[in-house]
C-alpha positions as CSV (number, residue, x, y, z in Angstrom):
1,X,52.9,-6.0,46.7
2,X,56.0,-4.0,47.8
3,X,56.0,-0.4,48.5
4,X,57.1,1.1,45.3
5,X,54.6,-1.5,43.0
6,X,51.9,0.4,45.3
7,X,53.2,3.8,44.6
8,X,53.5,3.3,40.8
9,X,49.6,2.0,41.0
10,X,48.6,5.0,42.6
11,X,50.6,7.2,40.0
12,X,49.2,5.4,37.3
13,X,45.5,5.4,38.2
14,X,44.7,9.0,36.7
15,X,46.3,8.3,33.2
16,X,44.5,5.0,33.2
17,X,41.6,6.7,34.1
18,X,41.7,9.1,31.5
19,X,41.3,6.6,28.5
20,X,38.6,4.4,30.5
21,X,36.7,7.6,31.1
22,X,36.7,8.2,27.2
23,X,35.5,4.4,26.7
24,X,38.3,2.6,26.5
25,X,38.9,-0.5,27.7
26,X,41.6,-1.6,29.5
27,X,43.6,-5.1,28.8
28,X,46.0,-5.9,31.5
29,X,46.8,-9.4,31.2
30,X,48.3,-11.4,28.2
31,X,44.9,-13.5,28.6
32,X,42.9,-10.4,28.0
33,X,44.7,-9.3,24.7
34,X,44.6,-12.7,23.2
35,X,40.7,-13.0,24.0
36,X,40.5,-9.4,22.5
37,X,42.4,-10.2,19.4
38,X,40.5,-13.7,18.9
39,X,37.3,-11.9,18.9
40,X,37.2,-8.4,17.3
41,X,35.4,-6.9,14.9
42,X,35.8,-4.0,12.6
43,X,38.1,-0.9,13.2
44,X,39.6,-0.8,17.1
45,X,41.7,1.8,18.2
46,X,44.6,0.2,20.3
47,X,46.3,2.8,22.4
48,X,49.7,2.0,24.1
49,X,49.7,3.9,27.2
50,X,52.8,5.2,28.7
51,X,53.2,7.3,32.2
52,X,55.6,9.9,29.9
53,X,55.1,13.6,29.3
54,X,54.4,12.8,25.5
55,X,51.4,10.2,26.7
56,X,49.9,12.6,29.0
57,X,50.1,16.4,27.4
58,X,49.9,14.6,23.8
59,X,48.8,11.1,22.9
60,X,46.2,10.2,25.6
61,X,44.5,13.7,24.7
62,X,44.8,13.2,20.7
63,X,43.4,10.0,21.2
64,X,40.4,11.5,22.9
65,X,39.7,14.2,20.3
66,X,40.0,11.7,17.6
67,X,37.7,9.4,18.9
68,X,35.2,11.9,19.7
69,X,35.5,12.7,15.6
70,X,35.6,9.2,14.4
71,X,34.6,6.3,16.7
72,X,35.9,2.8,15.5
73,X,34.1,-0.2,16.9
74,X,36.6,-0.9,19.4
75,X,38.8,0.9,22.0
76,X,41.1,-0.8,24.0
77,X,44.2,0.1,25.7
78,X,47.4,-1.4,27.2
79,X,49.8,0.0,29.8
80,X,53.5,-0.1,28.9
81,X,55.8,-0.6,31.5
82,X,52.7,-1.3,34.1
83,X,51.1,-4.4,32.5
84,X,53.9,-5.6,31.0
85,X,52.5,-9.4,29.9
86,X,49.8,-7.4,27.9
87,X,51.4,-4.6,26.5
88,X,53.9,-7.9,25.1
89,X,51.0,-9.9,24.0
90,X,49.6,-7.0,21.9
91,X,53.2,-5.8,20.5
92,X,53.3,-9.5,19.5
93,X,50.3,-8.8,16.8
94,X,52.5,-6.3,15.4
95,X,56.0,-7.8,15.3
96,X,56.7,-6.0,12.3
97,X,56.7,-2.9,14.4
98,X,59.6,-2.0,16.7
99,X,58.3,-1.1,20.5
100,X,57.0,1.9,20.9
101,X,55.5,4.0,23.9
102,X,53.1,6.0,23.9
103,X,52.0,4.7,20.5
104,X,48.8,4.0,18.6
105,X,47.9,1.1,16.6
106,X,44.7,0.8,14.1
107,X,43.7,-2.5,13.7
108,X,40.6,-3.7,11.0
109,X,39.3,-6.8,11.9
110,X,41.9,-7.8,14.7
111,X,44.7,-6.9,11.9
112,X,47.2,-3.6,11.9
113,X,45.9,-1.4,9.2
114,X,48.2,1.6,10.6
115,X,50.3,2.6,13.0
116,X,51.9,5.5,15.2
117,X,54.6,5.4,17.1
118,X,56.3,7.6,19.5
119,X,58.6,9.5,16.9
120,X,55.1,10.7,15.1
121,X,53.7,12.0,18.9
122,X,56.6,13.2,20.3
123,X,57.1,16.8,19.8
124,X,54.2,17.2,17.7
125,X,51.5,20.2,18.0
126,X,48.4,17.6,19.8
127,X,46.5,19.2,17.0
128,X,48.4,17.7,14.2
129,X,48.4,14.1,15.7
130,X,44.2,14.5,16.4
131,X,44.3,15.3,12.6
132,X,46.5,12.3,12.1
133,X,44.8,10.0,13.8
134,X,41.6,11.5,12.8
135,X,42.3,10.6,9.0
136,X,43.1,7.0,9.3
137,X,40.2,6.4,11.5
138,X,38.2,8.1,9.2
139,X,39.6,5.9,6.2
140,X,39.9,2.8,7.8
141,X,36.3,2.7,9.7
142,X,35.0,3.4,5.5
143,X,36.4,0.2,4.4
């Protein structure tokens, strides 16, 4: 591993942490989001993680509130622009969906019920995007 790989895993580790702490898991490998999406049940909340301002003062934090409102069957989380086989593998359920980091993805039984991408976290009060996310977790976990 060279010298700036290293420094970007130190950087990282706190806003990985952050999600893991609230119960997500973590898919770094294309293997790992394949054997995810082969398997799940339910509602999962897939968050797209992203080491920008938006990710950390807004979507990580939305994500946690939400989840601590609603809780779907299934957290998981990739790491755009750190894990870059997995964050492709899971955009690839979703091709519909242009790229998009920081960005959350609702899934019911391992297909996209909903979607958020950057342009509805970006610049948004974290309020209105826990009240967001909050709704469709709410309406898809009912069905």
């Amino acid at each position: 591993m060279n010298a700036y790989d290293e420094y970007m895993k130190q950087v990282v580790k706190p806003m990985r942490e952050e999600l893991v702490e609230a119960g997500f898991t973590e898919l770094t490998t294309a293997d790992a989001v394949n054997e995810f999406m082969a398997e799940t049940k339910g509602t999962s909340l897939v968050v797209i993680n992203s080491v920008c301002g938006c990710a950390a003062g807004l979507a990580r934090p939305a994500a946690r509130e939400a989840i601590a409102a609603v809780k779907p069957d299934n957290l998981v989380t990739v790491f755009a622009g750190q894990d870059p086989e997995a964050t492709a593998a899971m955009r690839a359920y979703f091709e519909d969906v242009p790229p998009s980091s920081p960005s959350m993805a609702i899934l019911k039984d391992g297909q996209l019920a909903y979607f958020i991408p950057r342009e509805q976290i970006e610049g948004f009060p974290v309020e209105q995007i826990v009240s967001h996310l909050t709704g469709v977790l709410e309406q898809t976990c009912e069905n």
